[in-house]
Backbone as JSON, one array per atom type, in Angstrom:
{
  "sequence": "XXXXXXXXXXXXXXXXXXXXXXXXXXXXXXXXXXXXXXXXXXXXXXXXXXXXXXXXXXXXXXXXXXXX",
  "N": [[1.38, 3.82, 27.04], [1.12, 0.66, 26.28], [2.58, -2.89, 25.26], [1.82, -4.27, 22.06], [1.73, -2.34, 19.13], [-1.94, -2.91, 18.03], [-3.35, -1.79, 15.83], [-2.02, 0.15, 12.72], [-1.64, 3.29, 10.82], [-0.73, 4.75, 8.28], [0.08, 7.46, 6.19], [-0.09, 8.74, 3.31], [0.96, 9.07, -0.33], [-0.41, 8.54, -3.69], [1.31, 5.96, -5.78], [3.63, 4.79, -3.81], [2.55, 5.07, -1.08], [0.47, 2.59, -0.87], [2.08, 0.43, -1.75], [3.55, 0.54, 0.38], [1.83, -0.15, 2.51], [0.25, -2.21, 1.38], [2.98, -4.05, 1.7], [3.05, -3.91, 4.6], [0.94, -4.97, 5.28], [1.27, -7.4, 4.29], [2.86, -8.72, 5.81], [2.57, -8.14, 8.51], [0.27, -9.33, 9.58], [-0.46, -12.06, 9.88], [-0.28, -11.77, 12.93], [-2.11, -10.02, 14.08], [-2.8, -7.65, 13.22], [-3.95, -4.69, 11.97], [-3.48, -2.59, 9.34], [-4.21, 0.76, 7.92], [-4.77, 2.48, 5.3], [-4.17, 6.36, 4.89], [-5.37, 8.43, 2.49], [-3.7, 10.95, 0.88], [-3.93, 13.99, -1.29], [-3.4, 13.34, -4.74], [0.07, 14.28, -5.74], [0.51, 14.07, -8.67], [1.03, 14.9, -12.13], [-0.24, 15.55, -14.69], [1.54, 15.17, -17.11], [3.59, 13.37, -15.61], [4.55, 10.29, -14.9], [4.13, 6.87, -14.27], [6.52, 4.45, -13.81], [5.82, 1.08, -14.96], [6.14, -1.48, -16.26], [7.94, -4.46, -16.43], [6.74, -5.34, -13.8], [3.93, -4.48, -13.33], [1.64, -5.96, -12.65], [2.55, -8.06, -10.7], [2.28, -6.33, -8.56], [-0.73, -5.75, -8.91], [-1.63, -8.36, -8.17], [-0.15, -8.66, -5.76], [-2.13, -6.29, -4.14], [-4.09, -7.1, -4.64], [-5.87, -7.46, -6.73], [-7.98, -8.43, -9.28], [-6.38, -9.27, -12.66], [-8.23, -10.25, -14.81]],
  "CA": [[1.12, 2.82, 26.04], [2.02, -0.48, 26.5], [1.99, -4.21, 24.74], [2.55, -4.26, 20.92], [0.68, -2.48, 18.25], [-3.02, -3.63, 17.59], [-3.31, -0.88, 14.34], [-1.22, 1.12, 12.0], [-2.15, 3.78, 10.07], [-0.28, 5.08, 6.85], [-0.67, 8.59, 5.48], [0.81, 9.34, 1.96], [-0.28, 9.17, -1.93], [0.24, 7.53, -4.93], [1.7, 4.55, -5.47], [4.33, 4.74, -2.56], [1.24, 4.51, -0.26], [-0.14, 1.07, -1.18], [3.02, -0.33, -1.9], [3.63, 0.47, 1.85], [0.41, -0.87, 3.12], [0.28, -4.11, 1.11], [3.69, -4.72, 2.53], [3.01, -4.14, 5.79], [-0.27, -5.73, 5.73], [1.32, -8.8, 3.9], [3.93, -8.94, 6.88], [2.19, -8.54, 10.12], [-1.47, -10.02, 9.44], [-0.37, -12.63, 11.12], [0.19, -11.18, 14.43], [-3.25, -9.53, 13.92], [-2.16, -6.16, 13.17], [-4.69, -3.9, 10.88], [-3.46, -1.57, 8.41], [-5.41, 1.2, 7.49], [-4.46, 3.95, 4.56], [-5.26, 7.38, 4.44], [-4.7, 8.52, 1.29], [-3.88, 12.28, 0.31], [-4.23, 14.33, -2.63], [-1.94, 13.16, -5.3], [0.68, 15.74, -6.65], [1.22, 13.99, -9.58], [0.71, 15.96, -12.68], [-0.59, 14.81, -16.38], [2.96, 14.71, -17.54], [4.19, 12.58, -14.34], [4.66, 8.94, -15.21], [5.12, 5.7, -13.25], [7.25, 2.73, -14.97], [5.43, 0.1, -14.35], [6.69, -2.6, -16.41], [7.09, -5.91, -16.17], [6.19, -5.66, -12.32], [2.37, -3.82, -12.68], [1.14, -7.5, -12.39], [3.07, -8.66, -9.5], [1.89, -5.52, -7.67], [-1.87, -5.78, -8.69], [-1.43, -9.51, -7.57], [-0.21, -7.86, -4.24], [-2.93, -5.77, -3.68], [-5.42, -7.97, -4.7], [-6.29, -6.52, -8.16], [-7.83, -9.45, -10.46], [-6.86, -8.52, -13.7], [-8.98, -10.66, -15.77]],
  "C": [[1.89, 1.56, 26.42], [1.37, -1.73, 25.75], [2.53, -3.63, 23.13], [1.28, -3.27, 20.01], [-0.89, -2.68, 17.7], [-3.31, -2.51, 15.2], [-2.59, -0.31, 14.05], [-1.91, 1.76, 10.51], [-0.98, 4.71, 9.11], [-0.68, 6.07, 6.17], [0.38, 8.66, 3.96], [0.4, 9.71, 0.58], [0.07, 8.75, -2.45], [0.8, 6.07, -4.77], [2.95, 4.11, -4.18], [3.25, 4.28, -1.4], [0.68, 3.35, -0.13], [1.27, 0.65, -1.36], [3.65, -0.63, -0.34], [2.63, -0.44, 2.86], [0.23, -1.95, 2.57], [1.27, -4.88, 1.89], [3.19, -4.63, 4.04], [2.14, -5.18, 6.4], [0.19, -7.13, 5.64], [2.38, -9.42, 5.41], [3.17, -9.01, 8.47], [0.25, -8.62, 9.85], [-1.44, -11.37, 10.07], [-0.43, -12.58, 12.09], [-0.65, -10.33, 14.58], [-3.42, -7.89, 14.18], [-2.98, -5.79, 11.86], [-3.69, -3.13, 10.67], [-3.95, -0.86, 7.6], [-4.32, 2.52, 6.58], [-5.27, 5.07, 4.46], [-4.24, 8.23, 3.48], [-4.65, 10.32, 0.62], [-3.7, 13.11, -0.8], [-2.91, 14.24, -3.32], [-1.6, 14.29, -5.82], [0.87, 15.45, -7.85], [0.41, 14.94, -10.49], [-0.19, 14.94, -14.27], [0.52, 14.22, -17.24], [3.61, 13.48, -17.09], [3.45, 10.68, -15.02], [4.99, 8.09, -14.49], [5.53, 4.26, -14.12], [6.62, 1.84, -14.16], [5.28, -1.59, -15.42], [7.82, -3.49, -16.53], [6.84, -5.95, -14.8], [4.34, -5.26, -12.47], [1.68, -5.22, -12.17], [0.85, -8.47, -11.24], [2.41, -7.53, -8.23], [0.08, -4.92, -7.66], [-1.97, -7.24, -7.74], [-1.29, -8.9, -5.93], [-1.15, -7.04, -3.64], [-4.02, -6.16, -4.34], [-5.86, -7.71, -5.93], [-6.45, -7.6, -8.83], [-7.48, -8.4, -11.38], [-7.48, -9.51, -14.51], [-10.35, -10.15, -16.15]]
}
């Protein structure tokens, strides 16, 4: 292998997963570097909760999410 990079690929789930892949993407998209997720079955449960305020906003904003 040689030279830098051209793709990166990202295995995980839930919100850790995209939070990974937006950053990365937001960081080297310049330097014309794909980032591709593959996304595997979440463990969370019915119970299982994610705090997501006051950021959910800033992190649909980040991954592109209108909310209107």
């Amino acid at each position: 292998m040689s030279g830098a990079p051209s793709h990166i690929v990202v295995v995980g789930e839930d919100a850790a997963l995209w939070l990974a892949v937006s950053t990365l993407h937001a960081a080297l998209r310049g330097a014309g570097v794909s980032v591709q997720a593959v996304e595997l079955p979440p463990r969370l449960r019915a119970a299982d909760v994610l705090v997501t305020q006051p950021s959910l906003e800033a992190l649909h904003g980040r991954l592109g999410i209108q909310e209107d």
